[in-house]
C-alpha positions in Angstrom: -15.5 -11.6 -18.9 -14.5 -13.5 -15.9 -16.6 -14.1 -13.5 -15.5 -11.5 -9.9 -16.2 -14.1 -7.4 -13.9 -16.5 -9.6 -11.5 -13.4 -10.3 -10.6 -13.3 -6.7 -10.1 -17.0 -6.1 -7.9 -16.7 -8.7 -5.5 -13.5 -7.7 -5.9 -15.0 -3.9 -3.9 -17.8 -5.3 -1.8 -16.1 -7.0 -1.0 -13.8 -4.3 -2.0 -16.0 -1.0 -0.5 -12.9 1.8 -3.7 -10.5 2.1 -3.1 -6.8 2.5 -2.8 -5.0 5.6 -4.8 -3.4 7.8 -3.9 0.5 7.6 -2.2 -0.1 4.3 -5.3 1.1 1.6 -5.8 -2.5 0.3 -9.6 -2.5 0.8 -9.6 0.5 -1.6 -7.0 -0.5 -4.1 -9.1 -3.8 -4.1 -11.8 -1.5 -4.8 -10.2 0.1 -8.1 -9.0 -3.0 -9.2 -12.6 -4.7 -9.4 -13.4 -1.2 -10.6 -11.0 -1.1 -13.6 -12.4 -4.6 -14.6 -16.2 -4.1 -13.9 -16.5 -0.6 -14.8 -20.3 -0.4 -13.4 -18.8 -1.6 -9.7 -19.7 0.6 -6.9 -17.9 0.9 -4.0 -19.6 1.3 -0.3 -17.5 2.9 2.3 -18.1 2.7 6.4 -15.2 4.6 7.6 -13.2 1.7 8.0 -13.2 -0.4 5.2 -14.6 -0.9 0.9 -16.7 -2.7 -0.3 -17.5 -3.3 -3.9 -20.6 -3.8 -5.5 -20.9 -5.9 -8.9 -24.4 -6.3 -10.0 -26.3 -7.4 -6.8 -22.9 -9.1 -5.4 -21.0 -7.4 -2.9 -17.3 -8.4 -2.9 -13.9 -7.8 -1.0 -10.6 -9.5 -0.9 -12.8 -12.2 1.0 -15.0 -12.7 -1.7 -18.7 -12.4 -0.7 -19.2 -10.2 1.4 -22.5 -7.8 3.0 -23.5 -4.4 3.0 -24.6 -3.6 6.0 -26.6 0.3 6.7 -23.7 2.1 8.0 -21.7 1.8 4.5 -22.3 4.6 2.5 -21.9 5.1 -1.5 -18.2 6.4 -1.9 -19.0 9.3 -4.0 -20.4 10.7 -0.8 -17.1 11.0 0.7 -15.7 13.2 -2.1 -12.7 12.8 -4.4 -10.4 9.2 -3.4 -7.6 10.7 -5.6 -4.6 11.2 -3.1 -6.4 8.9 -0.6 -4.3 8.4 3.0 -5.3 5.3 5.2 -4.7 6.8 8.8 -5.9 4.8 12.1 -8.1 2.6 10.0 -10.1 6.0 8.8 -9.8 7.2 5.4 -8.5 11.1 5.0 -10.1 12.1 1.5 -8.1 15.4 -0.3 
């Protein structure tokens, strides 16, 4: 399997234009990595996802760092139907 951090080099060149704000990239990032690296974990801090792969933590950025206000995302409930309103998510 391909490494993540060389996974995202790769579909940043591919697809150079990142996502925008207010537009749910961060968390269809998320379920991308997810999808490929089913034991990823994504950490949520009201405003954007991170995902965890092993003891990496990733974005669209590539590295990236948990800090203590991201929470697991199973502790916001269900991210099926997901909005992206005013950079806060509204879980359904």
């Amino acid at each position: 399997m391909i490494d993540p951090l060389e996974f995202i080099t790769r579909l940043r060149e591919i697809y150079p234009e990142r996502y925008e704000v207010d537009s749910n990239g961060c968390l269809k990032f998320h379920l991308l990595l997810k999808a490929m690296y089913p034991n990823a974990t994504g950490w949520y801090d009201g405003e954007h996802i991170i995902t965890q792969i092993g003891s990496e933590i990733f974005d669209i950025d590539g590295f990236a760092e948990r800090m203590s206000n991201y929470l697991p995302m199973e502790q916001y409930g269900s991210w099926d139907g997901f909005t992206h309103t005013h950079r806060q998510m509204e879980i359904h």
